[in-house]
N, C-alpha and C positions, 0 to 999 in steps of 0.2 A: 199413320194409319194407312192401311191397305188393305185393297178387296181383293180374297182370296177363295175361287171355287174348287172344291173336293168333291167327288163323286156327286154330281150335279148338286150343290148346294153352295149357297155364298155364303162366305166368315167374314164377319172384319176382323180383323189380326192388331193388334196394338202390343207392343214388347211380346211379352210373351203369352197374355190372355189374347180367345180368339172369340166372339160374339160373333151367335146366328144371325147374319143378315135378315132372318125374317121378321124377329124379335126386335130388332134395335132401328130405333125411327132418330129422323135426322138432327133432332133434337140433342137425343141422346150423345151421339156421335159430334156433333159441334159441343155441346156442353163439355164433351171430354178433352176436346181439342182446345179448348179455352182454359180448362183445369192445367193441363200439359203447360203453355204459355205461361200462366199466372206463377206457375212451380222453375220453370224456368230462371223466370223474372227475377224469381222469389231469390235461387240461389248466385244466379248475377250478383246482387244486390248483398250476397253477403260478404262482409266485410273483413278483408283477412291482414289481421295485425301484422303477424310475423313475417307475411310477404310485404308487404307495407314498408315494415322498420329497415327491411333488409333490403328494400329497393333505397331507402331513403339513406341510409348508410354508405351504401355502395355509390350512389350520385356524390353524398359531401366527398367518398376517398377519390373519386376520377375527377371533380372539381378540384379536389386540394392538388394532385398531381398535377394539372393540368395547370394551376396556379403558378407551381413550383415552377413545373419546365418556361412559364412564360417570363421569372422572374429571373432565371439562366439565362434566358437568353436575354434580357433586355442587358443582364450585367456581360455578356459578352459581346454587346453590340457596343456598349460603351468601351472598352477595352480595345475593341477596333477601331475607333473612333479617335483614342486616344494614340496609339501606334500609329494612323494613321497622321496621328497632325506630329508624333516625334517625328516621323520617318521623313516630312516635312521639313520638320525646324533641322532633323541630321542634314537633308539634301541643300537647306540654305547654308548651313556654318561650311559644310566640304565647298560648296562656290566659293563662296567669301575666301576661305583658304585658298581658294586656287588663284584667286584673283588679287589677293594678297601675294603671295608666292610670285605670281608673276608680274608684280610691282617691285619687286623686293630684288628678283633678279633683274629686271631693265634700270633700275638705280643703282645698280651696282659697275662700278668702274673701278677695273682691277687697275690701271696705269694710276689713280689716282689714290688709291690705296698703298701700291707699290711706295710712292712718294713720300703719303705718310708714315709709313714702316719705316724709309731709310732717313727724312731727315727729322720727323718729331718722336720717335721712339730710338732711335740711334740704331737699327737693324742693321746689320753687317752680313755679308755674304762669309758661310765659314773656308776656310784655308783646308790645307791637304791634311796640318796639323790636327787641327780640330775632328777632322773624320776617324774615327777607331773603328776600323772591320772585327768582327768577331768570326772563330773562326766556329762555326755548329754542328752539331754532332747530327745523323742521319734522323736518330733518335727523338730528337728535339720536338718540343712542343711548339717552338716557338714559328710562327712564322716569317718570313722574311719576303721583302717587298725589294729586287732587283731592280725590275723594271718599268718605274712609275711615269708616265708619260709628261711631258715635258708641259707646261701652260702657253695655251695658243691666246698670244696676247690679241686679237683677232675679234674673238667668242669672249662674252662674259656669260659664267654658270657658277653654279653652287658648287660644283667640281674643282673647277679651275680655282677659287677663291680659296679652296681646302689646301686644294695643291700648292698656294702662295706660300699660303701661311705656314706649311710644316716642311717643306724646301728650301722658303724663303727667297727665292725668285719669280 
């Protein structure tokens, strides 16, 4: 409500009806302002289903999402979790192997080996006889190994022990 003068006279103005201020006593004028209020109230207070359902719909779909993503992720935390202890148990077996590997080379004594090749398995060094050169076409698949370095009685390796065995010195 608003007071409003026209060609010297006051209105009070409310929406769209306008009362002569001289007519309307304060009574009047609170009694309407409390009408106003009550109507207000009145429609506050009314109660709307369909926004309702559709608020309450739409909370269970962004709770169940919200469910879902947490239940991703907890299954992908496990999964790292799990990777995380192979990536583990792989990094212990590769030491282990190395550590192995290099036990396996320090016990290894090619002189003593040598030994038992030639007097408990009867190995023999082969003769000129025994060697057969072939003579290979350019064409060839085959590979050919000239010049295989000789075993440096010196160094024990995984190398050198091949080199015994398929030379036989």
């Amino acid at each position: 409500m608003r007071k409003v003068q026209v060609s010297k006279r006051n209105y009070i103005v409310d929406g769209s009806s306008a009362l002569d201020a001289r007519y309307v006593t304060y009574e009047k004028v609170a009694g309407r302002k409390a009408y106003k209020r009550k109507q207000a109230r009145r429609k506050q207070a009314k109660f709307d289903y369909a926004k309702t359902i559709a608020v309450f719909i739409l909370t269970i779909i962004v709770m169940s999402i919200i469910l879902l993503t947490l239940k991703s992720q907890f299954a992908v935390n496990d999964k790292n979790q799990e990777i995380i202890l192979l990536k583990k148990e792989l990094a212990d077996i590769r030491m282990d192997n190395m550590l192995l590997a290099a036990k396996i080379e320090k016990e290894i004594d090619i002189v003593k080996i040598k030994d038992i090749a030639l007097n408990e398995y009867g190995m023999v060094y082969p003769t000129k006889d025994d060697v057969i050169k072939l003579g290979l076409e350019d064409s060839s698949y085959t590979v050919v190994y000239d010049n295989i370095e000789s075993v440096d009685k010196n160094t024990t390796s995984i190398p050198n022990v091949v080199a015994f065995i398929t030379r036989g010195w």
